[in-house]
N, C-alpha and C positions, 0 to 999 in steps of 0.2 A: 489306370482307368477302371479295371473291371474289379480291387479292391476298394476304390469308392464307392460301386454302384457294390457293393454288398455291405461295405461298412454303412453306408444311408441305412440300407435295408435291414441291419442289425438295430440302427440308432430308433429306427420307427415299432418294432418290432419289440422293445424294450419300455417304449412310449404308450404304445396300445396296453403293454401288461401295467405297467403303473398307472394307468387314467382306470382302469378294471378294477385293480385293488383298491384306488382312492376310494368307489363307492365303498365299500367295504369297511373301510377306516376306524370306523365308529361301532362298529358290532364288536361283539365277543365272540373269539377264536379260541374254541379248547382243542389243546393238543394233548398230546404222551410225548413228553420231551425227554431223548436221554443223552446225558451229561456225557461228558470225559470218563470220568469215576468209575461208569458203570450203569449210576445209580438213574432209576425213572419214576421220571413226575407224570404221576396219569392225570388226567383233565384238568391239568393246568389251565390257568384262563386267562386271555391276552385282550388286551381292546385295540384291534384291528389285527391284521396280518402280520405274523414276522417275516415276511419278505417286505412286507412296507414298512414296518418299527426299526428294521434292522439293514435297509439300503444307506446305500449314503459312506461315506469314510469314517465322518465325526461319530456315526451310529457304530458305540460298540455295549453298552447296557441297555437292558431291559427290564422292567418290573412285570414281575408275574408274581398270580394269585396260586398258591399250589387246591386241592382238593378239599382241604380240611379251611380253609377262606386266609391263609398266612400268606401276607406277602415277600416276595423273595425277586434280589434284582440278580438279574443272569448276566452275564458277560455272552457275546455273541462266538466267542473262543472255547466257552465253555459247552455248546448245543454238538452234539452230534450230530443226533438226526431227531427230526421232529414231526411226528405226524397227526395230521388233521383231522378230526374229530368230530368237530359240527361248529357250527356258526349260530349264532344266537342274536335277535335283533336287539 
């Protein structure tokens, strides 16, 4: 009983953060993403969120802009860590 009433409270909780990013969705998200490899893309530039590009199972590529305006698609295996930068409407 009382992991129901915390898996609900996971499931809404999960719900609230996705209805948040959806506004979002449509703007430009630059990050500093670094790879596997090493190597870092600074102000990379995403149209919406990679927590919302990248939920999902089926979601495992992404297209990114790197700095110099070259598109580049990223595997979601391939991100370390990725940090947020500014949003852009």
């Amino acid at each position: 009983m009382n992991e129901e009433i915390h898996f609900k409270s996971f499931v809404l909780q999960e719900e609230e953060a996705r209805v948040l990013n959806k506004k979002d969705d449509k703007k430009i998200h630059i990050y500093h993403i670094t790879l596997t490899n090493g190597e870092l893309l600074k102000n990379t530039r995403v149209e919406g969120s990679l927590e919302w590009r990248l939920s999902g199972i089926a979601a495992n590529l992404i297209a990114v802009e790197d700095d110099n305006g070259k598109k580049i698609v990223l595997s979601k295996y391939q991100i370390v860590k990725a940090e947020l930068e500014n949003i852009e409407d």
